[in-house]
C-alpha positions in Angstrom: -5.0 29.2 -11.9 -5.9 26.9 -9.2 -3.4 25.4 -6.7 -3.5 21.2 -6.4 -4.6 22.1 -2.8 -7.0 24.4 -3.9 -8.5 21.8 -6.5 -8.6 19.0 -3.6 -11.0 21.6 -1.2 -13.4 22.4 -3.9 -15.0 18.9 -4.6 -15.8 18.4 -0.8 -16.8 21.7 -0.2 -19.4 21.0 -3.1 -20.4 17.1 -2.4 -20.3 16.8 1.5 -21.0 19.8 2.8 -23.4 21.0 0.0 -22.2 24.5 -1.1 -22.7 25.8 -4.6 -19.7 26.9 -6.9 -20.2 30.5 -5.4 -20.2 30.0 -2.0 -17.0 27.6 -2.4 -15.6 30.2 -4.5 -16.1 33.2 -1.5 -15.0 30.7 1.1 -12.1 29.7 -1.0 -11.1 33.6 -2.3 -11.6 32.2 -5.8 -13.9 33.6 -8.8 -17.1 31.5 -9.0 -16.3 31.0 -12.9 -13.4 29.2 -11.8 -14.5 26.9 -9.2 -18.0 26.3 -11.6 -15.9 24.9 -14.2 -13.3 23.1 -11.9 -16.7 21.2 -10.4 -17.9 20.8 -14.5 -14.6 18.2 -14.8 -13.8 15.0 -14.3 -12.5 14.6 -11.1 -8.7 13.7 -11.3 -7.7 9.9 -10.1 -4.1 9.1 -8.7 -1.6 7.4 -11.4 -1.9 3.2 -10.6 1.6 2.9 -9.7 4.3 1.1 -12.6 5.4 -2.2 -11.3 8.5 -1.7 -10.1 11.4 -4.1 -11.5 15.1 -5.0 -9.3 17.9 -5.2 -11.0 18.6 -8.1 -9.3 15.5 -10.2 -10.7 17.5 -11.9 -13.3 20.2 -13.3 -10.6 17.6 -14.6 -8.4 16.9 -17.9 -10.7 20.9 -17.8 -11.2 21.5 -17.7 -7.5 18.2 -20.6 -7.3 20.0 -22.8 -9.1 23.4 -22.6 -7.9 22.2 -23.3 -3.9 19.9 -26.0 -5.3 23.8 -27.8 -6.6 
């Protein structure tokens, strides 16, 4: 099983600096297998972050409306 920081040094390894899954795999102490079919997937995108909610958002019109007396 591969590492997250593992899985983040295989894709650049493989598009920038050109090496095939075998040579990413030796430089990496990994089987080629493994780093071949790592390369084969999707590569994974970051969550978008929820928008995040106060608790306080349903006293801000409250609070609105009593400065505005």
């Amino acid at each position: 099983m591969i590492d997250a920081h593992r899985c983040c040094q295989i894709t650049p390894r493989h598009a920038h600096q050109g090496l095939h899954a075998s040579q990413s795999a030796s430089a990496l102490a990994r089987d080629p297998r493994t780093v071949a079919s790592w390369l084969a997937q999707e590569p994974v995108h970051p969550r978008p972050a929820r928008p995040h909610t106060s608790t306080r958002d349903p006293l801000h019109a409250q609070r609105a409306r009593l400065l505005e007396r």
